[in-house]
Structure formats: structure tokens, C-alpha cells
mmCIF file of the C-alpha atoms, coordinates in Angstrom:
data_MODEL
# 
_entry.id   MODEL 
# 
loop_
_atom_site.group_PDB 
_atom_site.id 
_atom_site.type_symbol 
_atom_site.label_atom_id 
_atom_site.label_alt_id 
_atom_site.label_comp_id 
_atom_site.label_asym_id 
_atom_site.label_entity_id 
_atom_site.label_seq_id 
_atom_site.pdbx_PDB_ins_code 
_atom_site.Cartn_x 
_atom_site.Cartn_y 
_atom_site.Cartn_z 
_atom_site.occupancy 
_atom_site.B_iso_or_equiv 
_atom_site.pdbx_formal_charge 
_atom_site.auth_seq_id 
_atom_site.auth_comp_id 
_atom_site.auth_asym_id 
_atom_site.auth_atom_id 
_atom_site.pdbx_PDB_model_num 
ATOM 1   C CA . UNK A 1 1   ? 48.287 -29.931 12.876 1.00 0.00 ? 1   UNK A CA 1 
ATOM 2   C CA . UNK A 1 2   ? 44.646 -29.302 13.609 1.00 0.00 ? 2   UNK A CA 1 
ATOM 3   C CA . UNK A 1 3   ? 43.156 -26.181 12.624 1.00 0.00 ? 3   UNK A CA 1 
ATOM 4   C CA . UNK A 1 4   ? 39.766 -25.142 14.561 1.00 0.00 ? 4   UNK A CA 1 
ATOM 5   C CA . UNK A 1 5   ? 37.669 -22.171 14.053 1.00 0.00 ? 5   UNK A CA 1 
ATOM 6   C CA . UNK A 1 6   ? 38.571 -19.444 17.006 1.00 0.00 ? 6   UNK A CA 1 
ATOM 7   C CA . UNK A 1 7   ? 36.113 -16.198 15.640 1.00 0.00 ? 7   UNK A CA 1 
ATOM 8   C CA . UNK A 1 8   ? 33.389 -15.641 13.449 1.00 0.00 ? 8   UNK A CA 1 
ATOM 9   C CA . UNK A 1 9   ? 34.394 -11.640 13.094 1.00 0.00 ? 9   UNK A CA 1 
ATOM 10  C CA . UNK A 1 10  ? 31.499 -9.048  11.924 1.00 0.00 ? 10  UNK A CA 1 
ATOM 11  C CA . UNK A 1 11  ? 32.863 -6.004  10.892 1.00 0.00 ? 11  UNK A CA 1 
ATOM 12  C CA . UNK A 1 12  ? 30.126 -2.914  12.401 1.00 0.00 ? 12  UNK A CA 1 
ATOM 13  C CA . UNK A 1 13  ? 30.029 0.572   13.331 1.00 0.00 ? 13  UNK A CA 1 
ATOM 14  C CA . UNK A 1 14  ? 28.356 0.011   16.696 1.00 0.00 ? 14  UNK A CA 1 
ATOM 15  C CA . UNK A 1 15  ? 30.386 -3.474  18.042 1.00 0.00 ? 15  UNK A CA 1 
ATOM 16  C CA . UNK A 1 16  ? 29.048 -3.540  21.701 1.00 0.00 ? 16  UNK A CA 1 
ATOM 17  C CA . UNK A 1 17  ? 25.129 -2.747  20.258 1.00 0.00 ? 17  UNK A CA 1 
ATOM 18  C CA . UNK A 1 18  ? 25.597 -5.592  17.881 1.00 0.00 ? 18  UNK A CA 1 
ATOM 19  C CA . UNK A 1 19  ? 27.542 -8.058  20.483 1.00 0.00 ? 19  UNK A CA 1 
ATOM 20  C CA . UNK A 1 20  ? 24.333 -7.260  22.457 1.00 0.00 ? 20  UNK A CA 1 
ATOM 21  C CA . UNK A 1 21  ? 21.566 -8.058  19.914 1.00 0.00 ? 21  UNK A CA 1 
ATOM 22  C CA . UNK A 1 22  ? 23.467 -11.293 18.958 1.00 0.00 ? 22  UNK A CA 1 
ATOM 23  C CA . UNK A 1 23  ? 23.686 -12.734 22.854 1.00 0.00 ? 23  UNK A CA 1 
ATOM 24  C CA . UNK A 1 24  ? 19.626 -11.717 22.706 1.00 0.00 ? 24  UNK A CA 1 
ATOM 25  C CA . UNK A 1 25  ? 19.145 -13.325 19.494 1.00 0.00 ? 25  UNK A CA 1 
ATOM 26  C CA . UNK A 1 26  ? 21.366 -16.724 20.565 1.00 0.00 ? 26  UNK A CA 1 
ATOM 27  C CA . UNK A 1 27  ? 20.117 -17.035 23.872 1.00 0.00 ? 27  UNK A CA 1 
ATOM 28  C CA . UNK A 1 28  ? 23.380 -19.444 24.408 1.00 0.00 ? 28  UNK A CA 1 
ATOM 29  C CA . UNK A 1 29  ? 25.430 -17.298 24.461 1.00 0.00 ? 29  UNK A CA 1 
ATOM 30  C CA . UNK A 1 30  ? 26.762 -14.326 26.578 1.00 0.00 ? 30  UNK A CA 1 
ATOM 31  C CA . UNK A 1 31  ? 28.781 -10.868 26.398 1.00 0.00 ? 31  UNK A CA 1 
ATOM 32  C CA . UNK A 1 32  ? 32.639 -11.834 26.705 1.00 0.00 ? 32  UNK A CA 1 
ATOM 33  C CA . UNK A 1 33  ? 34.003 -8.525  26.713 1.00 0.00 ? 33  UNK A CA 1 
ATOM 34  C CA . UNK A 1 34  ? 34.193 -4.942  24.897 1.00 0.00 ? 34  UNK A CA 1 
ATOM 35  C CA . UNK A 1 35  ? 36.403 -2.297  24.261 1.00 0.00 ? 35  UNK A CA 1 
ATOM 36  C CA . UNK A 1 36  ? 36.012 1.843   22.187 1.00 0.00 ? 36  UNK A CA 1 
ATOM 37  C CA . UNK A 1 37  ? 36.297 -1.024  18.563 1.00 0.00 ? 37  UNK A CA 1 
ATOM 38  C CA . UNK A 1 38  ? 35.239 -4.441  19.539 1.00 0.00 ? 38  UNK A CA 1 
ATOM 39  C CA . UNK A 1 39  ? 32.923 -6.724  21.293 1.00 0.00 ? 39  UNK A CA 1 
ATOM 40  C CA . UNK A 1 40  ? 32.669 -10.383 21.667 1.00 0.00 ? 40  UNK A CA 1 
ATOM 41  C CA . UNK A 1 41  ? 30.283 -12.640 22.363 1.00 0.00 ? 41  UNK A CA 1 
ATOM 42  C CA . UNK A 1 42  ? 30.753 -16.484 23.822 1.00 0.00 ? 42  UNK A CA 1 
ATOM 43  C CA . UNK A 1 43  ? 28.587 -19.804 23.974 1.00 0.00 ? 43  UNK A CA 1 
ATOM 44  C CA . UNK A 1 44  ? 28.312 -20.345 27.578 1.00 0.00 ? 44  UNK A CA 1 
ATOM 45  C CA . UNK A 1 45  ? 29.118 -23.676 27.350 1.00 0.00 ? 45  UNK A CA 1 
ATOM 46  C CA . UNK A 1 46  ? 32.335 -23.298 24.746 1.00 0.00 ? 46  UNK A CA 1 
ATOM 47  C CA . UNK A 1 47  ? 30.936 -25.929 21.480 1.00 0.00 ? 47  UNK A CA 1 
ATOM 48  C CA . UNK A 1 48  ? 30.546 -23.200 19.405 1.00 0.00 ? 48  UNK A CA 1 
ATOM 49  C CA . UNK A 1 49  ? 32.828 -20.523 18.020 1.00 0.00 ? 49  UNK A CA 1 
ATOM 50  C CA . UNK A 1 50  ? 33.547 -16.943 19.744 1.00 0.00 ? 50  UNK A CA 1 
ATOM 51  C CA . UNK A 1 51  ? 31.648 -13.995 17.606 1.00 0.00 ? 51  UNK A CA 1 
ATOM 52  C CA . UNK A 1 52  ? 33.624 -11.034 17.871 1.00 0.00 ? 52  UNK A CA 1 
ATOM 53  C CA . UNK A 1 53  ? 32.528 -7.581  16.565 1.00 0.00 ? 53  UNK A CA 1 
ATOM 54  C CA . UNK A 1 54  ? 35.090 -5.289  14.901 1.00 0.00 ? 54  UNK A CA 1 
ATOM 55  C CA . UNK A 1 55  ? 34.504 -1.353  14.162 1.00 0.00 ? 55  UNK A CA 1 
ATOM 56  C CA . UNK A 1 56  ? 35.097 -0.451  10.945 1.00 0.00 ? 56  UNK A CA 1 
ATOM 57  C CA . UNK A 1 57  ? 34.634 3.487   9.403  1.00 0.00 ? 57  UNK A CA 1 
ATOM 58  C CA . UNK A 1 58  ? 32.983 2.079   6.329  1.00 0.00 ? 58  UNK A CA 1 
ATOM 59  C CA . UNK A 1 59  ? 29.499 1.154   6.048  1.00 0.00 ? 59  UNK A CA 1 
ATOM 60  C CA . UNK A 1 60  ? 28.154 -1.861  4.625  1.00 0.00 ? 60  UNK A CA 1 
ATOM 61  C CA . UNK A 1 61  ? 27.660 -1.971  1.036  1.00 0.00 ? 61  UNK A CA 1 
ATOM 62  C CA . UNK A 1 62  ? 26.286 -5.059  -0.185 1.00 0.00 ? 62  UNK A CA 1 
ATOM 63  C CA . UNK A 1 63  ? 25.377 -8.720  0.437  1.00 0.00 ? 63  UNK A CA 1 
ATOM 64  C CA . UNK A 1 64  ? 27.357 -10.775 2.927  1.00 0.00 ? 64  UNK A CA 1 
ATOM 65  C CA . UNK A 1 65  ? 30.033 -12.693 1.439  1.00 0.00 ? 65  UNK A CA 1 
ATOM 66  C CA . UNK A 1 66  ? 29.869 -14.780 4.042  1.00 0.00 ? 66  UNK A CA 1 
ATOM 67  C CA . UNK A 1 67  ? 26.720 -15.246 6.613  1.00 0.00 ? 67  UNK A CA 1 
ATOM 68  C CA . UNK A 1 68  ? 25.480 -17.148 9.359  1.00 0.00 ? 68  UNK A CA 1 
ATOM 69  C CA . UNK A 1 69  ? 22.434 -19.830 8.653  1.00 0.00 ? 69  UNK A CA 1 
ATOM 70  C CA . UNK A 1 70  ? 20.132 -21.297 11.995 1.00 0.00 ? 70  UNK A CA 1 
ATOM 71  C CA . UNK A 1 71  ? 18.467 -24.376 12.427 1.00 0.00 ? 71  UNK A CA 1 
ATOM 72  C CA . UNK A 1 72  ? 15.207 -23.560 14.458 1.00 0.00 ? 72  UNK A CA 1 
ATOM 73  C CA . UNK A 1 73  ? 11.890 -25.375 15.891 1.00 0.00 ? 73  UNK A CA 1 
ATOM 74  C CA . UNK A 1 74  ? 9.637  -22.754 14.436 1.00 0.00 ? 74  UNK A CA 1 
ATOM 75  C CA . UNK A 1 75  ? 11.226 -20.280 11.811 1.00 0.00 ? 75  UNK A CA 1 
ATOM 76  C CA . UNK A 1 76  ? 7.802  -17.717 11.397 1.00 0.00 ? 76  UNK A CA 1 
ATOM 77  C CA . UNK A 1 77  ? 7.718  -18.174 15.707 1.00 0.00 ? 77  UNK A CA 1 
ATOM 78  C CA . UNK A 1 78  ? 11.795 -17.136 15.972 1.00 0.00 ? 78  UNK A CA 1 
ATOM 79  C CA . UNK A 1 79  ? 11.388 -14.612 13.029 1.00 0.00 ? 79  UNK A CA 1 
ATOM 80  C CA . UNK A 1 80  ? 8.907  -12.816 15.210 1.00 0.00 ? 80  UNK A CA 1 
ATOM 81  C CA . UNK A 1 81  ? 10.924 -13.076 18.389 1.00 0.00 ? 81  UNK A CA 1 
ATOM 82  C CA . UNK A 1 82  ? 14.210 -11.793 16.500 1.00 0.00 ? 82  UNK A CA 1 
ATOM 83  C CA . UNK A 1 83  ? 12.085 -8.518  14.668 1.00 0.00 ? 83  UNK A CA 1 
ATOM 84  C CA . UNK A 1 84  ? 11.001 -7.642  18.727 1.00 0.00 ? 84  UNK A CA 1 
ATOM 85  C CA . UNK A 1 85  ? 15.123 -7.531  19.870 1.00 0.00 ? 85  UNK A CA 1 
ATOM 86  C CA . UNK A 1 86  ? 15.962 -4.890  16.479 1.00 0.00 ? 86  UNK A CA 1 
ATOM 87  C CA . UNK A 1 87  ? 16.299 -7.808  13.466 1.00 0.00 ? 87  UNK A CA 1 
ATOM 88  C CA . UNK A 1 88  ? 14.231 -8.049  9.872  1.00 0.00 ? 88  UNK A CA 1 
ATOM 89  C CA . UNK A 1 89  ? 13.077 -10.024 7.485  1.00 0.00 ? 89  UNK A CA 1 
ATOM 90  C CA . UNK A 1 90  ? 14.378 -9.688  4.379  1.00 0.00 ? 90  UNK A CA 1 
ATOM 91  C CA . UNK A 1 91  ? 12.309 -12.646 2.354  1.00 0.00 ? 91  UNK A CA 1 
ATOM 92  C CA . UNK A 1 92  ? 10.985 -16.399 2.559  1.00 0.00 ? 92  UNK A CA 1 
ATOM 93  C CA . UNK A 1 93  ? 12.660 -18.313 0.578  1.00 0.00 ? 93  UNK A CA 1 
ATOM 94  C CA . UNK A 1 94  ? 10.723 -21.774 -0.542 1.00 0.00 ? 94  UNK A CA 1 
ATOM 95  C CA . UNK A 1 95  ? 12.818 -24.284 -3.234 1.00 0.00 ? 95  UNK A CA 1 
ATOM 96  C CA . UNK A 1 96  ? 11.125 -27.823 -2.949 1.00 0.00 ? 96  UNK A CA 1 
ATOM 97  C CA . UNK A 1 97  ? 10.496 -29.124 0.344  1.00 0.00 ? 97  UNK A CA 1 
ATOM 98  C CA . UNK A 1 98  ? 13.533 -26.118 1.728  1.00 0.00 ? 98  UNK A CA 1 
ATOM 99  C CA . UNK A 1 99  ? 12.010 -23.412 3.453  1.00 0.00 ? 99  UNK A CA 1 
ATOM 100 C CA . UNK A 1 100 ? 13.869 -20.694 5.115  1.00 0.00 ? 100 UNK A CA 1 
ATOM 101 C CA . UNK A 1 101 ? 13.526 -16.436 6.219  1.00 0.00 ? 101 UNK A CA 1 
ATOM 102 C CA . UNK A 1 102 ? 16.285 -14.292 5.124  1.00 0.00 ? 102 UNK A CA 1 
ATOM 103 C CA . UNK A 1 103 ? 17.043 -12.107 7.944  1.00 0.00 ? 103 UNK A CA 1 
ATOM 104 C CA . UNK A 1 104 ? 18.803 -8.929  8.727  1.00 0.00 ? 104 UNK A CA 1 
ATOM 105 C CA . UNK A 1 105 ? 20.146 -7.833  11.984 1.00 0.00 ? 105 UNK A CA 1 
ATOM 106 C CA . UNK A 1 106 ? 20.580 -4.222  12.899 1.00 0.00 ? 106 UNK A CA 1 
ATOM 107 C CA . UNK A 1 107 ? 23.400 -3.136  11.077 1.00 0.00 ? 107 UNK A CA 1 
ATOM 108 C CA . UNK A 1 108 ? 21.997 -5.176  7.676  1.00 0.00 ? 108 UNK A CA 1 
ATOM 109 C CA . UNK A 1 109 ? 23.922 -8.128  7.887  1.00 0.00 ? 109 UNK A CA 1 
ATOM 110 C CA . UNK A 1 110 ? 21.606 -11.254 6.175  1.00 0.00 ? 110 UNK A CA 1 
ATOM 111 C CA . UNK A 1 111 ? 21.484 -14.244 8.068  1.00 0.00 ? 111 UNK A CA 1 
ATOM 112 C CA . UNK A 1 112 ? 19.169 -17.459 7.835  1.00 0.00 ? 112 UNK A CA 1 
ATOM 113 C CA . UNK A 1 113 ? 16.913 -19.117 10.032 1.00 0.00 ? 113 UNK A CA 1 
ATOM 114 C CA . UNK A 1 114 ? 15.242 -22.509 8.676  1.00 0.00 ? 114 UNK A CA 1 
ATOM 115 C CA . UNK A 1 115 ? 13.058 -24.953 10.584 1.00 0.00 ? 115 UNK A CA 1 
ATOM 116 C CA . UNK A 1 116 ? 14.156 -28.777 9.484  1.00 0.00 ? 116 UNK A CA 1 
ATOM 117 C CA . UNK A 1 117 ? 16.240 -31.515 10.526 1.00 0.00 ? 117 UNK A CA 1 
ATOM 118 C CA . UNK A 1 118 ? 19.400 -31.479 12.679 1.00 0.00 ? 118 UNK A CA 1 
ATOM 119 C CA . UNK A 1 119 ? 21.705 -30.074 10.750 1.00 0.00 ? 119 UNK A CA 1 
ATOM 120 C CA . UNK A 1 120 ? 24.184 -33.003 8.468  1.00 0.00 ? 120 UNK A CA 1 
ATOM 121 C CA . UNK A 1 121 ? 27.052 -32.855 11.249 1.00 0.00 ? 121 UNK A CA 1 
ATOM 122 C CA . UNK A 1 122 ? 25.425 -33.857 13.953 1.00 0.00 ? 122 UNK A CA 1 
# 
């Protein structure tokens, strides 16, 4: 049996606001669908997994257990361009020759984005 990953899920108060700053901020990808509790979001060209966007009555509390990290050609240059579509940053992060922005999109979910090398699966 192969097992592939179908949904990255974000639980949200606002799903289709969210759905819509994450299609800005990966330009790859575009608006699915929506409904009153959810949104999703697709890569156009279907490599990548679906993000879908759950309501939930609860606000978020603290860290991400679990969070999205980006490889970029110019971190501070993307940094800038996410803050202008709603995003954060949250710090800079430098251990040895690693160097990445902890960011935060609308809602306060963290997420990374680190200039470097292709990432180890490719």
C-alpha cells in the first residue's frame, strides 16, 4: 500500500481570508474551492499537496506543532513581499552557516522561509 500526503489542514477562524493570503503568498498555487467552514487551496500543476483551511471556534493559543518551512532565492526580498500581502516576521534565526525568518501569517501561524540549497529531496 502506498500512503501519499492528500492535505496539509490549518485550522482558522477566517478559512477563505487565509486560503486567499496563502495562493498570494505561493504564487503556485490557486483557490480550489470554499464553503461557510473551509477553503482550499491547490498547486496548479498538482506536485505538491492540497492546503485546506478548516474553521474552528477556538483561537490559536500557542506555537505550531506542526509548520510549514520555504526554500527561497532571497529570504529578506520574500520576507518583504509576504509583510505587503498581511504576513510578519517573527525573528531571524542564524545557527552556523543556517539562516532563516520566522514568519507569521495573518491568523499567527509561524512558518519559515530560508534562502539555501535545493532542499535534500530533490
Amino acid at each position: 500500500m502506498t500512503v501519499r500526503v492528500r492535505n496539509v489542514v490549518i485550522d482558522c477562524k477566517d478559512p477563505k481570508g487565509l486560503a486567499a493570503f496563502w495562493a498570494a503568498v505561493l504564487e503556485s498555487y490557486q483557490m480550489q474551492g470554499s464553503g461557510d467552514d473551509w477553503a482550499a487551496i491547490i498547486d496548479r500543476d498538482r506536485r505538491s499537496p492540497r492546503i485546506y483551511f478548516q474553521k474552528v471556534p477556538e483561537p490559536k493559543a500557542v506555537k505550531n506543532r506542526v509548520h510549514l518551512d520555504f526554500n527561497v532565492d532571497d529570504a529578506e526580498v520574500e520576507a518583504t513581499r509576504i509583510e505587503a500581502l498581511g504576513g510578519k516576521i517573527d525573528m531571524r534565526i542564524e545557527e552556523g552557516d543556517d539562516r532563516w525568518i520566522v514568519m507569521i501569517d495573518p491568523e499567527g501561524n509561524e512558518f519559515c522561509i530560508q534562502h539555501g540549497p535545493e532542499p535534500w529531496y530533490e
